[in-house]
Every structure is written in C-alpha cells, then in structure tokens.
C-alpha positions as CSV (number, residue, x, y, z in Angstrom):
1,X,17.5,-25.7,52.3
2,X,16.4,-23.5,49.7
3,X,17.7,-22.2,46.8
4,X,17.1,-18.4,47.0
5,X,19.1,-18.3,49.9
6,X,22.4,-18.7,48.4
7,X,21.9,-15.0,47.1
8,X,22.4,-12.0,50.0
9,X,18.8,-10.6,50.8
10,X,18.0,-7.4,49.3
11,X,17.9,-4.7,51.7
12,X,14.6,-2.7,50.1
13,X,15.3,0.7,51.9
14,X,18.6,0.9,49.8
15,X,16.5,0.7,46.1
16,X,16.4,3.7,43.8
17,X,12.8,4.3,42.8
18,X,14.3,6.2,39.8
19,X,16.5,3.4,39.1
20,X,14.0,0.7,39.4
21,X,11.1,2.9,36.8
22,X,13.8,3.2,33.8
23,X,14.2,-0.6,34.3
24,X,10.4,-1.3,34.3
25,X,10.5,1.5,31.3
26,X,12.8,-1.4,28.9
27,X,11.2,-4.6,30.5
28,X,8.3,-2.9,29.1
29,X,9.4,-4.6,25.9
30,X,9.9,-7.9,26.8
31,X,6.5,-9.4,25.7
32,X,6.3,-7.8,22.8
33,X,9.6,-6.3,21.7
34,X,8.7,-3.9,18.6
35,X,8.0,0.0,18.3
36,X,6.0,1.7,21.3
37,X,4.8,4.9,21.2
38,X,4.8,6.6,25.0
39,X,1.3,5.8,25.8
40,X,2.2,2.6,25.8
41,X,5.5,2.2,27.7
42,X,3.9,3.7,30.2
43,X,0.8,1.7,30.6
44,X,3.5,-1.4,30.0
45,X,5.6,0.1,33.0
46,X,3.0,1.6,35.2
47,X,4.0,5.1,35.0
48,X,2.5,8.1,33.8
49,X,3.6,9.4,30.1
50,X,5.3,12.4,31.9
51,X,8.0,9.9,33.7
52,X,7.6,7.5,30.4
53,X,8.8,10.7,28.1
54,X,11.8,11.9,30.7
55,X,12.6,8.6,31.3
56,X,12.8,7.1,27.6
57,X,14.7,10.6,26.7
58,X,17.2,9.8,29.7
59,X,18.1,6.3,27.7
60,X,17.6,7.2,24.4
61,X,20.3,9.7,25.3
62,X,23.0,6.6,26.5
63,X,22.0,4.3,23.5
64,X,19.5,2.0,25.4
65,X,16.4,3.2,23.3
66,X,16.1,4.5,19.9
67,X,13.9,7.1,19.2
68,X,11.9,6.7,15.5
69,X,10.8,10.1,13.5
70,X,7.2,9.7,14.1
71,X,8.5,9.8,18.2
72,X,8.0,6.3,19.2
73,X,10.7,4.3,21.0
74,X,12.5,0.8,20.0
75,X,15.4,-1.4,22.3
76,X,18.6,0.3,21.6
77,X,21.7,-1.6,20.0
78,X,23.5,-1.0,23.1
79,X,21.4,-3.1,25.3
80,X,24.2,-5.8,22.7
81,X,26.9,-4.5,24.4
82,X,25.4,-5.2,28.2
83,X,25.0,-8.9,26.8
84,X,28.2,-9.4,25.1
85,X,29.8,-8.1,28.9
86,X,28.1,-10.7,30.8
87,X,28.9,-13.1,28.2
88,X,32.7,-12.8,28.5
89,X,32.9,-12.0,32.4
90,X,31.4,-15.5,33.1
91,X,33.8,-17.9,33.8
92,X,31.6,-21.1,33.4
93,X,30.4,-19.7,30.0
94,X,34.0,-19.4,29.0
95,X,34.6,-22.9,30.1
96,X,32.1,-24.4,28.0
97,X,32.1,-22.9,24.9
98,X,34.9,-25.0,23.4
99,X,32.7,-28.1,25.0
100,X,29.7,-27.1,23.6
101,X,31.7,-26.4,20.0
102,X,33.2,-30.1,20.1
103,X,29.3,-31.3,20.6
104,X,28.4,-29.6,18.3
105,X,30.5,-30.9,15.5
106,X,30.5,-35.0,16.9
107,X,26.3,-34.2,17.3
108,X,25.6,-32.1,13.7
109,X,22.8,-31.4,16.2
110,X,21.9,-27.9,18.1
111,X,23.9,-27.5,21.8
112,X,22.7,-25.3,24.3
113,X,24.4,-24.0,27.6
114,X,21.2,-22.7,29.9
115,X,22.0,-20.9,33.6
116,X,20.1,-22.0,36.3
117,X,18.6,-18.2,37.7
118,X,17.7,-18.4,41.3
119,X,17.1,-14.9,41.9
120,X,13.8,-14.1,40.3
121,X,10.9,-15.3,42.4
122,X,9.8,-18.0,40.2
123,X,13.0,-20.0,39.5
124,X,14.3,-20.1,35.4
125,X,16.5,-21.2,32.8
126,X,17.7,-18.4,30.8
127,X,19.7,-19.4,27.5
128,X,23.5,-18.3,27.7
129,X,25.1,-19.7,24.4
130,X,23.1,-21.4,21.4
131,X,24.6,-22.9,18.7
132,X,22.3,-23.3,15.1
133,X,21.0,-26.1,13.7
134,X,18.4,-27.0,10.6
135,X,15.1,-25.7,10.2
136,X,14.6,-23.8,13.7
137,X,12.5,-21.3,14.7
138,X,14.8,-17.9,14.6
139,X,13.9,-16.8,18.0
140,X,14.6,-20.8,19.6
141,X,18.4,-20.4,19.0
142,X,18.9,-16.7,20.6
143,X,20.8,-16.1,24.1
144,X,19.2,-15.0,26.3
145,X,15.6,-17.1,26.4
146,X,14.2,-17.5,29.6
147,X,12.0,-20.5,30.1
148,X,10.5,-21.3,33.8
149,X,12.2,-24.4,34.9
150,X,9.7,-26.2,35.7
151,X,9.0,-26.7,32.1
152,X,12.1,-26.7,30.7
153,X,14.4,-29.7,30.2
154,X,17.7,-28.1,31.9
155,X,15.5,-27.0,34.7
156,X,14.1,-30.5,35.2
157,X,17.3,-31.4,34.8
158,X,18.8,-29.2,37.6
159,X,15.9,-29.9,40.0
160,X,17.0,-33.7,40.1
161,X,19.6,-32.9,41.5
162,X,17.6,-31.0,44.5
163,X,16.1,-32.4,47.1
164,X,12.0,-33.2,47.1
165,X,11.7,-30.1,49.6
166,X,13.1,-27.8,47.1
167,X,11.6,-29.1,44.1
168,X,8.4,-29.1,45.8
169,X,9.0,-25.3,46.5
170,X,10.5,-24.6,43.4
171,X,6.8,-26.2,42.0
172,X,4.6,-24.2,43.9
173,X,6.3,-21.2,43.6
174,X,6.0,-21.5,39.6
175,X,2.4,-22.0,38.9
176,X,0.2,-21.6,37.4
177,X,2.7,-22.7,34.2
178,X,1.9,-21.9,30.9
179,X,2.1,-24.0,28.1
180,X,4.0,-23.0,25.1
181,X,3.2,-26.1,22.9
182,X,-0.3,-28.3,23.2
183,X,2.6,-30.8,24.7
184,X,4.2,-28.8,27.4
185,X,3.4,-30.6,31.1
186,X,2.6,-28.0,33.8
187,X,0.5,-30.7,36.3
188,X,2.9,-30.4,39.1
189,X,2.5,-34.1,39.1
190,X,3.4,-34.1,35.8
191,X,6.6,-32.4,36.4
192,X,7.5,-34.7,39.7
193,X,8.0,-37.7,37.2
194,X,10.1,-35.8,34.8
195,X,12.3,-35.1,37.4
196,X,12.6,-38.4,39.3
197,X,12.7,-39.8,35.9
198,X,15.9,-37.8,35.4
199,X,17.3,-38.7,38.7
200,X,16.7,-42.3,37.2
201,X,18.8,-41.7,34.4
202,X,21.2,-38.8,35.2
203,X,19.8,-36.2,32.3
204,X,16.0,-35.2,31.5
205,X,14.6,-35.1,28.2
206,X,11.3,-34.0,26.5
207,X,9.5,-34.3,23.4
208,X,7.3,-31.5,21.9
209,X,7.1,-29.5,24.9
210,X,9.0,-26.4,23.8
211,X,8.8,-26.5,20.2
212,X,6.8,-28.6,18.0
213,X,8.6,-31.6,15.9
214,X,11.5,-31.7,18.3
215,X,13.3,-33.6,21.1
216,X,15.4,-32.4,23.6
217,X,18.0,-33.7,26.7
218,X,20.0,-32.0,29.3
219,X,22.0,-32.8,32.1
220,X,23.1,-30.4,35.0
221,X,26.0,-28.8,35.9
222,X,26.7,-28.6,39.7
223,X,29.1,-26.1,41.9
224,X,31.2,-27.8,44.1
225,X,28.7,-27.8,46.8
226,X,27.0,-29.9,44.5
227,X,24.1,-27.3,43.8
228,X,23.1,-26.9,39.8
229,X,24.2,-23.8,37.6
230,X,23.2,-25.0,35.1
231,X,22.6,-27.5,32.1
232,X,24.0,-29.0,29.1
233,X,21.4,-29.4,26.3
234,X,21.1,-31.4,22.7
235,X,18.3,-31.2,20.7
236,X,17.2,-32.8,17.6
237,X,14.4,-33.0,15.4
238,X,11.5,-35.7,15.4
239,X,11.9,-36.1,11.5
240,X,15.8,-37.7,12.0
241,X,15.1,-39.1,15.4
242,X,12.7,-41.4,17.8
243,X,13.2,-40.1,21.4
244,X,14.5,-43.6,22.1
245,X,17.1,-43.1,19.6
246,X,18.1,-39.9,20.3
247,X,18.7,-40.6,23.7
248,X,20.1,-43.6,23.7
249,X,23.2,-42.1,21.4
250,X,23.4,-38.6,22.6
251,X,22.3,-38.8,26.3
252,X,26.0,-40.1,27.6
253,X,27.9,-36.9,25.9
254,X,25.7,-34.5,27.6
255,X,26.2,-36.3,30.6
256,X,30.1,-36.3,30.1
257,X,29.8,-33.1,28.9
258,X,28.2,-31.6,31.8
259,X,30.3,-33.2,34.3
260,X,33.2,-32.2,32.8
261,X,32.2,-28.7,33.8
262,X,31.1,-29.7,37.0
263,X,34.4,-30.9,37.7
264,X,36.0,-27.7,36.6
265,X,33.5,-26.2,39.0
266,X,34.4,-27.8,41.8
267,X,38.5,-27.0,41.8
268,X,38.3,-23.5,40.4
C-alpha cells in the first residue's frame, strides 16, 4: 500500500509544456524569493531569457509578477489571492480553525495545522494555518512552509500511523535529508525511533530540530480510511519549558484535538 496511489496517475502526454515553463518561471523564486533580473529566472527555470522575458511579461500582465523600473521581476501580490482560495475551499481547514483558536488561548503557546502532501515525489508537510506566538522567527509562523516529513514533527507524526512498508518508502524516497538546525535527525534510523516512539505515545515531538531554543508535538489527523491528512501541532519555547514538561501538559490536547477532526473526517 502506498501512499501516492491514492492520487489518479498523471497521464504525461496530456501536459502543457507552455504551462508547465511559466510554473518553473515562479518556482524560480522559491529558494530565494527577492528581485531577479531575467538572466536569472531563466538560469533558475532552465529556459532561455527569450521564453524567461515572454513568459514573465505573460504574468506580470495577470498580476502574478511585478515588474521593478530597472526591469527585474518580483512575486506578484496576486499569488495572495491563489492562497487565500485554497485556504477557504478546504473543508478540513475550515473545520479546525476554531480548534486550533481554542488551543491557542488554553495553550498561550503557538498551534499549527500542517497537510500531509502526498503528491510531490518526496512526501511533505506544508503549513496550512499558523497562529503567533513570542519571540519567533517571522518566516516560522507563515502558511504555507513546506518541510519534508521525514523531518518534521507532523510528518513523524503521520507516518506512525503507516505501516513499516510505507514508512520505509516514504524514507528512502526522502534522502539524502538536510538539516535545518545542527539538531535536525536525517539517519533514517534516526527517524525509525521517532516514529515508533510516536506510535508509543500517540503524538511525536522534537526538540531543536526545526528551530533553535524550541520544542514541538503533533499528532495526526486521519480520513476515515484511517490514512493521515494531516497534523495538529504545539510548540513552545525551551526558555518556559523542559520537553518533559511540555509534553506531559500539552501532549493530550493535541491528541484530543486531532482526533476530534479525525472524527469529523470520518462522517463528513
């Protein structure tokens, strides 16, 4: 059983090449997000500055770029409006977000909502709903993070809930990992006793591995067929909490929380 399949195959002859270069064209800005001149948006999307100029023209024209004086290109303020439609078509996002509120207040702590994203060929967590908390890093509490899950706690989280076939898949497809803090486990051995560990307990946690100075647990939310979505998260900061602590007190309301959802899931 594996996770991909729950998705209908992509039938390749149907693809737009056109299509598919003005997408490479904006995920040219994904590692590095600022002001590009067309030399290099078109190294970045592996096209030659004749396509990069028609096709940066093409979505500067719709909003999805922004054009500078001296000609270079940034993201376009539309690119918002794409988010903020995903955001309110998703039913499970809609559910949560009065959960997530309530956790938030009872917590005082930061509460995430993460989606399990099985379509990209190394399996992620991208961030859906972020609430803020003290002292973070501006870019930690924006929607729309993607993290591999291998590394990150709602992904650990969702692969206990797998079985070992999958997770060993999901493993092997991921690496080589790459760690964001000096703390982050990417040994796949490593990551096998973070999630049995989780199984153990019924929510994974970590300490350091994203962000330095703070601790973090999730637990997953499953579809009826008992497959994860996605996670519940609380995190907290090492200068308030021990992980023992943390856990201990906030571990059974992300638990609740998530299951509470599950639930949902499974009679909608």
């Amino acid at each position: 059983m594996g996770i991909k399949h729950r998705f209908p195959p992509i039938d390749e002859r149907l693809l737009l090449q056109s299509v598919s270069r003005a997408l490479d064209v904006l995920e040219a800005f994904a590692e590095r997000p600022d002001i590009k001149s067309l030399s290099e948006i078109a190294s970045a999307a592996g096209v030659n500055k004749s396509a990069a100029q028609r096709i940066c023209q093409t979505l500067a024209s719709r909003g999805y770029l922004e054009q500078t004086e001296r000609g270079s290109f940034t993201l376009g303020r539309v690119l918002l409006d794409r988010s903020f439609d995903y955001l309110r078509s998703n039913p499970l996002i809609e559910k949560a977000m009065p959960i997530l509120a309530d956790l938030r207040r009872t917590t005082n702590e930061r509460v995430d909502l993460s989606l399990f994203d099985a379509q990209h060929d190394n399996l992620t967590m991208v961030y859906a709903a972020r609430t803020q908390s003290r002292n973070e890093r501006f870019y930690a509490t924006l929607s729309g993070r993607r993290m591999p899950a291998c590394t990150s706690t709602g992904g650990r989280a969702c692969m206990a809930v797998l079985p070992d076939e999958v997770v060993e898949q999901i493993i092997a497809d991921s690496l080589p990992l790459t760690m964001v803090t000096p703390k982050t486990l990417t040994e796949p051995e490593q990551i096998w006793e973070k999630v049995r560990e989780a199984r153990r307990d019924g929510y994974s946690f970590q300490q350091e591995e994203t962000l330095l100075g703070e601790v973090v647990l999730a637990a997953a939310i499953r579809e009826h067929n008992g497959m994860p979505v996605g996670a519940i998260h609380i995190a907290g900061s090492l200068s308030e909490w021990t992980v023992e602590e943390f856990c201990k007190r906030y571990s059974p309301l992300a638990i609740e929380a998530a299951r509470a959802l599950s639930q949902w899931n499974a009679h909608r």
